[in-house]
C-alpha positions as a Python dict, from the first residue, in 0.01 Angstrom:
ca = {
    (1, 'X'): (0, 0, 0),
    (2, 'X'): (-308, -107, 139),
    (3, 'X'): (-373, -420, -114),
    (4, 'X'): (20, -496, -36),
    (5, 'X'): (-49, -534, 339),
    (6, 'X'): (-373, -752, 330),
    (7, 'X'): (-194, -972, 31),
    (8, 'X'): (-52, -1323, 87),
    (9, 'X'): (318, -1182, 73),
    (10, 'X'): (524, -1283, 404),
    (11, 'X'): (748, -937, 360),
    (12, 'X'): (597, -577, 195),
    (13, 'X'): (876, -289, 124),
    (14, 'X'): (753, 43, 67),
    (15, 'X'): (999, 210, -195),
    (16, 'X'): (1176, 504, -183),
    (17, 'X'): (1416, 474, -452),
    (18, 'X'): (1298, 297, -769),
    (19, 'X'): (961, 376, -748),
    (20, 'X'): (969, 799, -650),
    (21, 'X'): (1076, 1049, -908),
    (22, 'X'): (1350, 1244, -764),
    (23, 'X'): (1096, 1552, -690),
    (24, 'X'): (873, 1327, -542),
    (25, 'X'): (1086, 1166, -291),
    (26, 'X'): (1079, 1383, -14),
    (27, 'X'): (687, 1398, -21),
    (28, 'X'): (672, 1013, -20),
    (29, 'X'): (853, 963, 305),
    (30, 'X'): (560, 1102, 546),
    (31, 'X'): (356, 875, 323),
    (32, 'X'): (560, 552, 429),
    (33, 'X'): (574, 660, 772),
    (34, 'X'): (207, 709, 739),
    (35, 'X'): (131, 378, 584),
    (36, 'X'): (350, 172, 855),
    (37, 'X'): (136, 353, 1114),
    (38, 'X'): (-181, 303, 939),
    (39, 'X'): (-264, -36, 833),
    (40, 'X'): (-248, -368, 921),
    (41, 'X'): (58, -553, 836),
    (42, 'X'): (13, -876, 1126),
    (43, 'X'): (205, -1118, 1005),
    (44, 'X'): (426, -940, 730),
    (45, 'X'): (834, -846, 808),
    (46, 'X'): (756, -423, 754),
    (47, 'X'): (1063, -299, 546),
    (48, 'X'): (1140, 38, 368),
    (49, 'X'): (1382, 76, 68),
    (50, 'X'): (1618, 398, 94),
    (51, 'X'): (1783, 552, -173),
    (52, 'X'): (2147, 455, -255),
    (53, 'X'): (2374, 604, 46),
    (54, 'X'): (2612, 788, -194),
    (55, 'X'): (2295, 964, -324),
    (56, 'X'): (2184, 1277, -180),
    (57, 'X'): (1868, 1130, 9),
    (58, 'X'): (1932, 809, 181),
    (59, 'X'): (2064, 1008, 483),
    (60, 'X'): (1683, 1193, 495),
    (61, 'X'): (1536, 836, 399),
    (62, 'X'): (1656, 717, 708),
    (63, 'X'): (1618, 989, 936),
    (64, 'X'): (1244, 1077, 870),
    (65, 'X'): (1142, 716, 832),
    (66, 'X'): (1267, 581, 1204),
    (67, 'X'): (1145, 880, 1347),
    (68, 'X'): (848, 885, 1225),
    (69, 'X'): (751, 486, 1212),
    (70, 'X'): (1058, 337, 1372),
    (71, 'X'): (861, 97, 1631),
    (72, 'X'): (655, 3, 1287),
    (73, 'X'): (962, -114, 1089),
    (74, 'X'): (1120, -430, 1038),
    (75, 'X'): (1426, -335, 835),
    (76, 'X'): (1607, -103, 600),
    (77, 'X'): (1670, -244, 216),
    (78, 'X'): (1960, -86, 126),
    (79, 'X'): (1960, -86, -290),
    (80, 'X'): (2318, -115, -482),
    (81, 'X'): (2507, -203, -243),
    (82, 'X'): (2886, -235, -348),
    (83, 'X'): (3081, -280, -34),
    (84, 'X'): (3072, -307, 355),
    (85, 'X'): (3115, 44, 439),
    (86, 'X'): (2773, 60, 246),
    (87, 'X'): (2611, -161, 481),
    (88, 'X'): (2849, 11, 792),
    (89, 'X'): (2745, 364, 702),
    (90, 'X'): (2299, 229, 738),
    (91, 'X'): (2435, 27, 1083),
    (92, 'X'): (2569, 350, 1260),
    (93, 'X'): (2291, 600, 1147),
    (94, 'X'): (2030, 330, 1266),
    (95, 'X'): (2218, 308, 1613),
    (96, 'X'): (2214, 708, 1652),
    (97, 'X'): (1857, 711, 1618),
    (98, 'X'): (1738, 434, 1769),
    (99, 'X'): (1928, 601, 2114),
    (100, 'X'): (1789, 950, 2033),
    (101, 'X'): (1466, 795, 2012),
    (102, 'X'): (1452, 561, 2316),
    (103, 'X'): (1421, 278, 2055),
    (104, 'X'): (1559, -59, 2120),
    (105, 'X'): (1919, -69, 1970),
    (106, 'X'): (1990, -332, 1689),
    (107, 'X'): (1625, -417, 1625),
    (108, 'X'): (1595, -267, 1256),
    (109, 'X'): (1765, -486, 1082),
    (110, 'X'): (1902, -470, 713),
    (111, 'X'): (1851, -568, 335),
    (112, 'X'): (2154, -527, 100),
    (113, 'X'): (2053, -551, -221),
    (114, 'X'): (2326, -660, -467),
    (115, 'X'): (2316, -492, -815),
    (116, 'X'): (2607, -435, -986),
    (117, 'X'): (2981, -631, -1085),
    (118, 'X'): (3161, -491, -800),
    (119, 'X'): (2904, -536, -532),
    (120, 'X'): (2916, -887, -652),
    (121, 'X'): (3279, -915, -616),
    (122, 'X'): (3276, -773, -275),
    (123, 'X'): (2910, -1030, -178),
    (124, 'X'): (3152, -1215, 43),
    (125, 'X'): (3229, -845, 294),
    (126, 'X'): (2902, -719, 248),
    (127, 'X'): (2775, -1062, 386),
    (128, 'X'): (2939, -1044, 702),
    (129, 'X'): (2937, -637, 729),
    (130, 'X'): (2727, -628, 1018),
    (131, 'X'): (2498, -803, 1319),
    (132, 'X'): (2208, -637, 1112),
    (133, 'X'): (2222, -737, 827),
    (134, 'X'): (1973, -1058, 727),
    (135, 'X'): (1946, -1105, 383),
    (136, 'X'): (2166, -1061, 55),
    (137, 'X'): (1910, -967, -243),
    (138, 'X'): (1976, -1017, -614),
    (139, 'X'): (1894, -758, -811),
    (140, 'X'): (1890, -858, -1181),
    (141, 'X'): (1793, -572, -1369),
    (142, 'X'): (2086, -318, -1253),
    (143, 'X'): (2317, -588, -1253),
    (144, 'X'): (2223, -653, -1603),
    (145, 'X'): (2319, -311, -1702),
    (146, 'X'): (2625, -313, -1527),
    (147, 'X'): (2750, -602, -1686),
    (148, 'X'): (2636, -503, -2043),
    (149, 'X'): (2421, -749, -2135),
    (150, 'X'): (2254, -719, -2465),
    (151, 'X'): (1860, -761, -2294),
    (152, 'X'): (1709, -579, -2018),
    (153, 'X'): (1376, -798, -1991),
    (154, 'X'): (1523, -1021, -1691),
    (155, 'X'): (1368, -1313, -1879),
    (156, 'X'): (1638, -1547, -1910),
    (157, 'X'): (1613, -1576, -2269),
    (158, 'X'): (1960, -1507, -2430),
    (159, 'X'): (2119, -1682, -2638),
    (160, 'X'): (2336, -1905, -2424),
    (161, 'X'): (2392, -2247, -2298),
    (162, 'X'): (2229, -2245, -1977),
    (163, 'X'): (2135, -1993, -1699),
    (164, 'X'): (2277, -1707, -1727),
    (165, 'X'): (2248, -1569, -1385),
    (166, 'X'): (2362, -1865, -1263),
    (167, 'X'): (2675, -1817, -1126),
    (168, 'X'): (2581, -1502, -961),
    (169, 'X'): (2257, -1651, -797),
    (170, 'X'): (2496, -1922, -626),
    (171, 'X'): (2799, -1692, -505),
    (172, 'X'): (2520, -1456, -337),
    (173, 'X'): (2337, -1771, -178),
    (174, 'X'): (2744, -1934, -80),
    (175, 'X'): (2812, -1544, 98),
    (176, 'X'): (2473, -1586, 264),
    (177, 'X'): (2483, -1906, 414),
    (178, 'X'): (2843, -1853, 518),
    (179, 'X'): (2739, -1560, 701),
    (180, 'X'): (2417, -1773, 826),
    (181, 'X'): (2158, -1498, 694),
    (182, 'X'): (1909, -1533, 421),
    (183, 'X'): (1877, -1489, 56),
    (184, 'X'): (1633, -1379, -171),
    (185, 'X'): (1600, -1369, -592),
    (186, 'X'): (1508, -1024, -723),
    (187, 'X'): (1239, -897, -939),
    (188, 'X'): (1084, -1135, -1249),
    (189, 'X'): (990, -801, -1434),
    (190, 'X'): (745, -1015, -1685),
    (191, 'X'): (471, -976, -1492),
    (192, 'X'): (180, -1154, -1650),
    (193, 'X'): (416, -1452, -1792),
    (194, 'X'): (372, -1631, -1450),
    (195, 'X'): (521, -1971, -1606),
    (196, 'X'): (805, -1788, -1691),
    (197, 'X'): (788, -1643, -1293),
    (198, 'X'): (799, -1970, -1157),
    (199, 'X'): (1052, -2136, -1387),
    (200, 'X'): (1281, -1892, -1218),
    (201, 'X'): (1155, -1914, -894),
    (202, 'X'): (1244, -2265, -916),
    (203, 'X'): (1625, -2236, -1030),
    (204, 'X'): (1660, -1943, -718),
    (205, 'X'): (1518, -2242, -517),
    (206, 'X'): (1691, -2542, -640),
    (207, 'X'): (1996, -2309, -511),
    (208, 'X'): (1869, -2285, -188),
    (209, 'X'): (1644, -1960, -189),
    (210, 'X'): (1462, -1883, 32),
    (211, 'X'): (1228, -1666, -152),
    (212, 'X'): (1189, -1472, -464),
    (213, 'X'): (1005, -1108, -497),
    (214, 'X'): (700, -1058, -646),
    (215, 'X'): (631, -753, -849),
    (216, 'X'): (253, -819, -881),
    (217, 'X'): (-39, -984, -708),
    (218, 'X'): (-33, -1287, -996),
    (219, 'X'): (294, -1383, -875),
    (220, 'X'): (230, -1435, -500),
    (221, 'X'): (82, -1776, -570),
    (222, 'X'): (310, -1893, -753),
    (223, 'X'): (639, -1768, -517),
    (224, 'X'): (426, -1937, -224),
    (225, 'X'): (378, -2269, -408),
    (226, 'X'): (771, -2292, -502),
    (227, 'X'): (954, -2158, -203),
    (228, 'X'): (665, -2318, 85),
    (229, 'X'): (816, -2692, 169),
    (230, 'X'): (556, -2971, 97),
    (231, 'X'): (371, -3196, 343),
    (232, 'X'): (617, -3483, 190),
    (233, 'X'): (906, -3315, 220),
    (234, 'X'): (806, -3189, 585),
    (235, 'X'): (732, -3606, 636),
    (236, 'X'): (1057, -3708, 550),
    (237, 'X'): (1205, -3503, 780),
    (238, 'X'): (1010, -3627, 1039),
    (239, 'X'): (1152, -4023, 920),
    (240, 'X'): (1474, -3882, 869),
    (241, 'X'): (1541, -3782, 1229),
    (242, 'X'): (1356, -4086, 1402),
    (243, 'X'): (1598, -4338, 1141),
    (244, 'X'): (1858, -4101, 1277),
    (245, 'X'): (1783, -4146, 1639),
    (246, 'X'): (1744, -4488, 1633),
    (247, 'X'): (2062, -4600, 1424),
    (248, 'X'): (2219, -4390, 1699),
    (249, 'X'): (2043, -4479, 2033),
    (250, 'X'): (1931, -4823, 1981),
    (251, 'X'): (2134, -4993, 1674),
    (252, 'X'): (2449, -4785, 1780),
    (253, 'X'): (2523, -4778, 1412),
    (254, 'X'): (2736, -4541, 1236),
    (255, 'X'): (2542, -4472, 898),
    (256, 'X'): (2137, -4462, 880),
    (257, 'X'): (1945, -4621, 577),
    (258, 'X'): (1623, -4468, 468),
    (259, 'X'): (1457, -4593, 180),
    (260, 'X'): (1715, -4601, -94),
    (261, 'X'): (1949, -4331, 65),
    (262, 'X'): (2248, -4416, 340),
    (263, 'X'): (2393, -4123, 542),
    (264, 'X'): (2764, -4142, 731),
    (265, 'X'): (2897, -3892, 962),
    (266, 'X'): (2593, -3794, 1106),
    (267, 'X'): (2799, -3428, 1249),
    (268, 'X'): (2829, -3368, 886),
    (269, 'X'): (2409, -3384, 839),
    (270, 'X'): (2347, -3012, 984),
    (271, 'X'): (1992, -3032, 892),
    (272, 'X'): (1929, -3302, 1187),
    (273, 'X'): (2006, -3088, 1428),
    (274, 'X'): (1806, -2809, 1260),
    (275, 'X'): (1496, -3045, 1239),
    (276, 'X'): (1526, -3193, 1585),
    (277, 'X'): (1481, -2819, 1706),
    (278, 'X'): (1176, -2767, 1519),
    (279, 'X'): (985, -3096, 1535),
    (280, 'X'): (1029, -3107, 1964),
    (281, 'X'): (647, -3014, 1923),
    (282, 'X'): (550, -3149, 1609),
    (283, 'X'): (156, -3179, 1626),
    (284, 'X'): (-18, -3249, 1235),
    (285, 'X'): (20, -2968, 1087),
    (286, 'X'): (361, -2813, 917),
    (287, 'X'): (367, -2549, 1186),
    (288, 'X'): (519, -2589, 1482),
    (289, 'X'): (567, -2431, 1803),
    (290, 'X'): (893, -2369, 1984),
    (291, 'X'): (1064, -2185, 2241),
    (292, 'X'): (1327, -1890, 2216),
    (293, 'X'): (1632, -1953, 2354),
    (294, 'X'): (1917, -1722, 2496),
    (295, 'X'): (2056, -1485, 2308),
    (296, 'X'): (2430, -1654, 2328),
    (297, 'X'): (2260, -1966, 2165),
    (298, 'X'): (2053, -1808, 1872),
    (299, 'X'): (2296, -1962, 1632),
    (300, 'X'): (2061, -2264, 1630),
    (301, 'X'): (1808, -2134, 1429),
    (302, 'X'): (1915, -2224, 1058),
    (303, 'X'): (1965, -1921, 785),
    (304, 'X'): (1607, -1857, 644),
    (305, 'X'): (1308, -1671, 757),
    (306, 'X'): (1368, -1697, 1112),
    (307, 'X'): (1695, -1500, 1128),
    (308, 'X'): (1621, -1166, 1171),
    (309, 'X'): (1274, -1286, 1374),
    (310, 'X'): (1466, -1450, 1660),
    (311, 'X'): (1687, -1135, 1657),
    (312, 'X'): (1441, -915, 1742),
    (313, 'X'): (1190, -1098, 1975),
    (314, 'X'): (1428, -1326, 2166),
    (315, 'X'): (1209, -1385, 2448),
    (316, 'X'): (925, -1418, 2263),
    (317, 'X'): (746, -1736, 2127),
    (318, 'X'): (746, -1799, 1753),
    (319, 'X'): (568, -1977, 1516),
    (320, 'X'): (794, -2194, 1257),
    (321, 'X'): (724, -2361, 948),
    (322, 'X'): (957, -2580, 856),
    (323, 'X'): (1193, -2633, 486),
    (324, 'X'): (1398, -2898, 404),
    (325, 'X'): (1734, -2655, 451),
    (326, 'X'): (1597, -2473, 792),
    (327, 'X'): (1285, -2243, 852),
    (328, 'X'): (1127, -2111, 589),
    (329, 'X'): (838, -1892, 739),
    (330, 'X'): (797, -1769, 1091),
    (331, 'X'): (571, -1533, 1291),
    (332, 'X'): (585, -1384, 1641),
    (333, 'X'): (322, -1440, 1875),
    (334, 'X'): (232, -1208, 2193),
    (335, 'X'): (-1, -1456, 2310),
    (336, 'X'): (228, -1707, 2595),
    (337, 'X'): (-39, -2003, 2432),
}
């Protein structure tokens, strides 16, 4: 746990389910709670993975863990999820304790992790279940299972004409953005074939990801280098919005050239208004500066890193790196500088 909190990872969960025998999972709660309240995550989103809620210990999970290190967390992951009432059943035990405790209601937010065909089937519910939740989470291994696929390895590598995760990587990414929360690819479980890591980083991202997780310390780098936006990429932006501005406020034209690429219907462009919020203070570097705004107005910020951020420090200051689809990466300051 230590190594995971001084690493180069922008989230950390500690696990519950997965990684606990069942005898040892009672033990291992005081030793998450201890962890959250012992080293130094600055900068990371804290989360803890509970068992599955139909099991006999996600109840526990929660119970011990927000008591114990609720002021410490960031969110709940909630593994196998298969419908809203999943998601519902995590929402109302998190409000009961946060009251009992004197804890500020609403700000542990939620994970759903999506691992099987029906939990699929139902992404579109789960996705709007509740104000918690921030990000849908693929799952490949379980899902593989549950849909009987002939190889367990998570590689990629069957016989077939194309990806064959495909279709569910883009309904889970369509549920999340509808719902305007993030999404994340699952687990690469090959850890030392880090070409093979970042090939599949790279289709979750051509889709829209906004990050993949990392199973080992080799395949940090490589999530960081496909998922973090590049200084040309962060550029364009930049030329994007001032050819916007100007066709508009000067030219008083309807369409905007840049380079070889014309754009009509500026309302339809969402990513204008997404990057005129986060280049107001624009100095050189990618990251940026900007303001909270009102609660009633948080729809503003784009679905990506910043969601569940702005929903727990709205009156605080945050730091925002901008992606070509939103914010990518964000950090709460203390400091009013």
């Amino acid at each position: 746990m230590e190594k995971a909190a001084s690493s180069a990872a922008d989230e950390v969960f500690l696990d519950l389910e997965d990684a606990c025998a069942p005898l040892e999972k009672p033990a291992a709660r005081g030793k998450v709670v201890e962890a959250l309240r012992t080293h130094d995550w600055h900068g990371k989103t804290r989360v803890v993975r509970i068992n599955q809620v139909t099991s006999q210990f996600a109840f526990d999970d929660l119970r011990e863990v927000v008591t114990g290190a609720g002021d410490a967390l960031d969110c709940i992951m909630v593994p196998k999820v298969r419908n809203a009432g999943d998601v519902a059943f995590v929402d109302r035990a998190l409000i009961q304790l946060e009251q009992a405790l004197g804890l500020e209601v609403g700000r542990i937010g939620i994970e759903a992790q999506i691992e099987d065909a029906e939990g699929l089937m139902r992404a579109d519910e789960i996705a709007f279940s509740s104000d918690r939740l921030e990000t849908l989470t693929y799952g490949p291994a379980d899902f593989s299972a549950s849909m009987q696929l002939p190889s367990l390895s998570v590689r990629n590598d069957y016989n077939y004409p194309g990806d064959i995760f495909h279709y569910v990587l883009f309904k889970l990414a369509v549920a999340a953005r509808a719902a305007g929360i993030q999404v994340v690819d699952g687990p690469y479980l090959a850890i030392h074939d880090v070409e093979g890591y970042r090939a599949s980083a790279s289709r979750a991202a051509a889709l829209g990801y906004d990050g993949k997780w990392v199973l080992h310390p080799v395949q940090i780098e490589p999530a960081n280098e496909t998922f973090t936006p590049t200084q040309a990429d962060f550029d364009k932006a930049a030329r994007m919005l001032e050819a916007y501005r100007r066709a508009t406020e000067i030219d008083r034209k309807g369409a905007v050239m840049l380079g070889d690429m014309v754009t009509v219907e500026p309302q339809t462009i969402v990513v204008f208004d997404e990057v005129e919020a986060l280049l107001v203070k624009v100095g050189e570097r990618q990251i940026i500066a900007v303001e909270m705004i009102e609660n009633a107005e948080l729809q503003r910020f784009p679905p990506g890193w910043a969601h569940g951020l702005a929903r727990r420090h709205q009156n605080d200051r945050v730091l925002i790196r901008y992606s070509k689809v939103g914010v990518q990466k964000c950090q709460c300051l203390n400091s009013p500088e």
